[in-house]
C-alpha positions in Angstrom: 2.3 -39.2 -17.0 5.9 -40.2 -17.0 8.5 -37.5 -17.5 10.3 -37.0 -21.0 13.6 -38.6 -20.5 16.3 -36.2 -21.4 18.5 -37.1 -24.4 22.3 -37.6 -23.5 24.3 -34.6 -25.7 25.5 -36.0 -29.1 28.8 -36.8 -29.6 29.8 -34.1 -32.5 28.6 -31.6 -29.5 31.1 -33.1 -27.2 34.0 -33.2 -29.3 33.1 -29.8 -30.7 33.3 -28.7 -26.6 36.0 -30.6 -26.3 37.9 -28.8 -29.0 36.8 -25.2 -28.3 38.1 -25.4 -24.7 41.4 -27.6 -25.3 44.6 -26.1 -24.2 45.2 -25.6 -28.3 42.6 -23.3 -29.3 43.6 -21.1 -25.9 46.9 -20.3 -26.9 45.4 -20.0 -30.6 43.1 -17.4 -29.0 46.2 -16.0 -26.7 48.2 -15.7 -29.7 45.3 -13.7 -31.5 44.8 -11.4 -28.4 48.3 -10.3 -28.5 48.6 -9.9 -32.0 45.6 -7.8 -32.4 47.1 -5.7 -29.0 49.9 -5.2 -30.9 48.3 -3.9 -33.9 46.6 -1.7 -32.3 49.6 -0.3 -30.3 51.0 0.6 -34.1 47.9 1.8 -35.2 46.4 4.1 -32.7 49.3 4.7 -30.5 47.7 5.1 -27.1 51.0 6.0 -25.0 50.5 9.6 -27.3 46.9 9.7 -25.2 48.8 9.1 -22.0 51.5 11.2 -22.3 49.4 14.2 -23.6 47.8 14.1 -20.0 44.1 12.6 -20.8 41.7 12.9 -20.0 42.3 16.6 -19.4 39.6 17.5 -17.3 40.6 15.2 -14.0 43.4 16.2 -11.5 44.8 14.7 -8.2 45.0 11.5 -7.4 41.7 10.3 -9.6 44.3 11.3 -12.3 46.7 9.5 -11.3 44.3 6.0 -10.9 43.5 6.8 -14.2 46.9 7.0 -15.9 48.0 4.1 -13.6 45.3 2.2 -15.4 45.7 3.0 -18.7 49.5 2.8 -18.2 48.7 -1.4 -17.3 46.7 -2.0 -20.3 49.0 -0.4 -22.7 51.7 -2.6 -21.2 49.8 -5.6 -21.5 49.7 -4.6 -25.6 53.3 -4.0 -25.6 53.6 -0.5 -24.8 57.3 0.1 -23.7 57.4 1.3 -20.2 60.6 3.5 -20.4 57.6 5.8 -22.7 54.9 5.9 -19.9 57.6 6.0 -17.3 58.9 9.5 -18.9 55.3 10.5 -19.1 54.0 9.7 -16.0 57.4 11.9 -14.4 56.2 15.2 -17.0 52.8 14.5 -15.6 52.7 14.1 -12.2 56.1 15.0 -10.8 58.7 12.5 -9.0 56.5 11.3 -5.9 52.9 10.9 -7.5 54.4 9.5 -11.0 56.8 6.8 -9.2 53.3 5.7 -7.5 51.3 5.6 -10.9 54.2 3.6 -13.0 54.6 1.0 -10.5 50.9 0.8 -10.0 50.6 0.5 -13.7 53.5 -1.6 -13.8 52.2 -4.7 -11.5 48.4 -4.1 -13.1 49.9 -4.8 -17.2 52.2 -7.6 -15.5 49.3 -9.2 -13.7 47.1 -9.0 -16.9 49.6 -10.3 -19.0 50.4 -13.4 -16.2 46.6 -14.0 -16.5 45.8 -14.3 -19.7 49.6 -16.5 -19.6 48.2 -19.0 -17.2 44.8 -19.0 -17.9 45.5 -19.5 -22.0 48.8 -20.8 -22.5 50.1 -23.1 -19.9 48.3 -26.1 -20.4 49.7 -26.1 -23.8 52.8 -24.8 -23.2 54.4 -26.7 -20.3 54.7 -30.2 -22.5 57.3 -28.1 -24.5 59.2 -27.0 -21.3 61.9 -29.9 -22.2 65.9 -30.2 -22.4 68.4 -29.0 -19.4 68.2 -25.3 -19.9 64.6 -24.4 -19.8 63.5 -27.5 -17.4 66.2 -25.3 -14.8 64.5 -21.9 -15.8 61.5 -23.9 -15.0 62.6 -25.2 -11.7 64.2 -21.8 -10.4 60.5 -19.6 -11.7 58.5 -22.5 -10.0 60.1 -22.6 -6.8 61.9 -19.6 -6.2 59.1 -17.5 -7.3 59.5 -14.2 -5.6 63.2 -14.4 -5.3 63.3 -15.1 -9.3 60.7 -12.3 -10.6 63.0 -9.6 -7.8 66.3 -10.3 -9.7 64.6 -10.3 -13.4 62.8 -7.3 -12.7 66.2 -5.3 -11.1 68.3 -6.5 -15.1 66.9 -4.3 -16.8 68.0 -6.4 -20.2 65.1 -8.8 -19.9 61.9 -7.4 -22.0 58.8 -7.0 -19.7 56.3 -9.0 -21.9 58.9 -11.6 -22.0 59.3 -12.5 -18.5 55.4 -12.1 -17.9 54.7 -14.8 -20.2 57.9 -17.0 -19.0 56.4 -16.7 -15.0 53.4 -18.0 -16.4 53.9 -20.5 -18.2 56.0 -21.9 -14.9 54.3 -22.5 -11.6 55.0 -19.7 -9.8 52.2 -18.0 -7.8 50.4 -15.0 -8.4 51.6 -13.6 -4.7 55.2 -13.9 -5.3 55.3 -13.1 -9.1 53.4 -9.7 -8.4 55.7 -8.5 -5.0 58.7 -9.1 -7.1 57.4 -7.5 -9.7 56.6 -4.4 -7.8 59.9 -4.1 -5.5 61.8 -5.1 -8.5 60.7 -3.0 -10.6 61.5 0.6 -8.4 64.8 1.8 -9.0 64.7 1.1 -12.7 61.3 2.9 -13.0 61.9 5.6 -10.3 65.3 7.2 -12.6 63.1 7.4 -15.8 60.3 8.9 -13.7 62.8 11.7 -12.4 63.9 12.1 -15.5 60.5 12.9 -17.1 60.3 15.0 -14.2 63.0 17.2 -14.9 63.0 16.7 -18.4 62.9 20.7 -18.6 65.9 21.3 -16.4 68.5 18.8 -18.3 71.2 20.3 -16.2 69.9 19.4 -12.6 71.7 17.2 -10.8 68.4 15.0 -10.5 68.0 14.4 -13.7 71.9 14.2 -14.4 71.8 11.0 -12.0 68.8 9.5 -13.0 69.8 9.8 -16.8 73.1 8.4 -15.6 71.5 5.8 -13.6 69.8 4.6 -16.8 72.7 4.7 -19.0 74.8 2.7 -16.8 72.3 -0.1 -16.1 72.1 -0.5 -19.9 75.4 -0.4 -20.8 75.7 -3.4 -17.8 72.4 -5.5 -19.5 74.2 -4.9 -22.5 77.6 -6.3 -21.4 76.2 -9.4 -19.3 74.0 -10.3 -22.3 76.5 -10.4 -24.7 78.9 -12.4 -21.9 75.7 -15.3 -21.3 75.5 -15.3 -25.5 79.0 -16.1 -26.0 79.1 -18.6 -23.0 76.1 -20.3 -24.3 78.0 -20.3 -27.7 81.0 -21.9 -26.5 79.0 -24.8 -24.6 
């Protein structure tokens, strides 16, 4: 008895396949993922979980996983890290906190580089046109590591924003996470001290580390407004 030939899938299948999994409807469902993180940010606030110290009942360094956890996915949705930064200094002191932000810190940037690459890209890099952004391209895509080190030590350029930028180039995972992570240490050690000796506003650790904060922002501040009126006059 000859075996039932299998029938070839029809074509309203294929193009329905086709149309699910085109580089379109993955940055539709990117767009929708971030939008609905963001919502929920608003809505439930989950930096106020974070920085009350939950879950109460764990201590030591299965504490500190734990925040450095929850401290990645809530900067995945948008969470600003000077927040968790403060928090994880009240929390868990200078040393242990430093270790929990910038664990948190390279976890929420490797999310957010995932779902980048994995859901935008493909649609994305046809748009990368015109001098500017094909040389932002070209310095992300081969200079990796070097590139995500220097955006990561300006503290002007938003987090989420330079996640989805390395993305969207072809930079690496390797070098877009160690610059992330060395980057990212003085910034993120001052507002961790700071939290630290939030209730000693008078000690000369926390004098410097707020200074150290103030003065970085006043210098974002002043080269941004120097590139904006270059840019202008070009």
């Amino acid at each position: 008895m000859l075996a039932p030939v299998p029938r070839p899938a029809s074509g309203l299948t294929v193009r329905c396949t086709r149309a699910l999994f085109s580089p379109w409807s993955r940055l539709s469902l990117l767009v929708v993922l971030l939008a609905s993180a963001a919502s929920a940010v608003l809505l439930y606030e989950p930096q106020q979980l974070l920085s009350a110290g939950w879950p109460p009942q764990l201590s030591g360094p299965a504490a500190v996983v734990l925040f450095g956890v929850g401290y990645g996915v809530c900067t995945a949705a948008f969470v600003p890290r000077p927040i968790l930064n403060l928090a994880a200094g009240a929390l868990f002191g200078s040393q242990a906190g430093l270790v929990a932000a910038i664990g948190g810190t390279v976890l929420g940037a490797g999310i957010a580089f995932t779902l980048g690459r994995v859901l935008g890209q493909d649609a994305l890099r046809p748009l990368v046109r015109g001098r500017w952004l094909k040389a932002a391209d070209g310095q992300l895509s081969r200079h990796g590591f070097r590139s995500m080190l220097a955006i990561r030590l300006f503290p002007g350029v938003p987090f989420a924003a330079a996640n989805y930028c390395a993305a969207v180039s072809r930079m690496g995972y390797l070098p877009f996470l160690l610059g992330t992570g060395l980057g990212s240490i003085p910034n993120t050690a001052a507002y961790v001290v700071a939290g630290s000796r939030a209730g000693s506003p008078t000690s000369p650790a926390f004098l410097i580390a707020a200074g150290f904060i103030v003065v970085t922002g006043v210098a974002a501040a002043v080269v941004a407004w120097t590139k904006r009126h270059r840019l202008r006059a070009r």
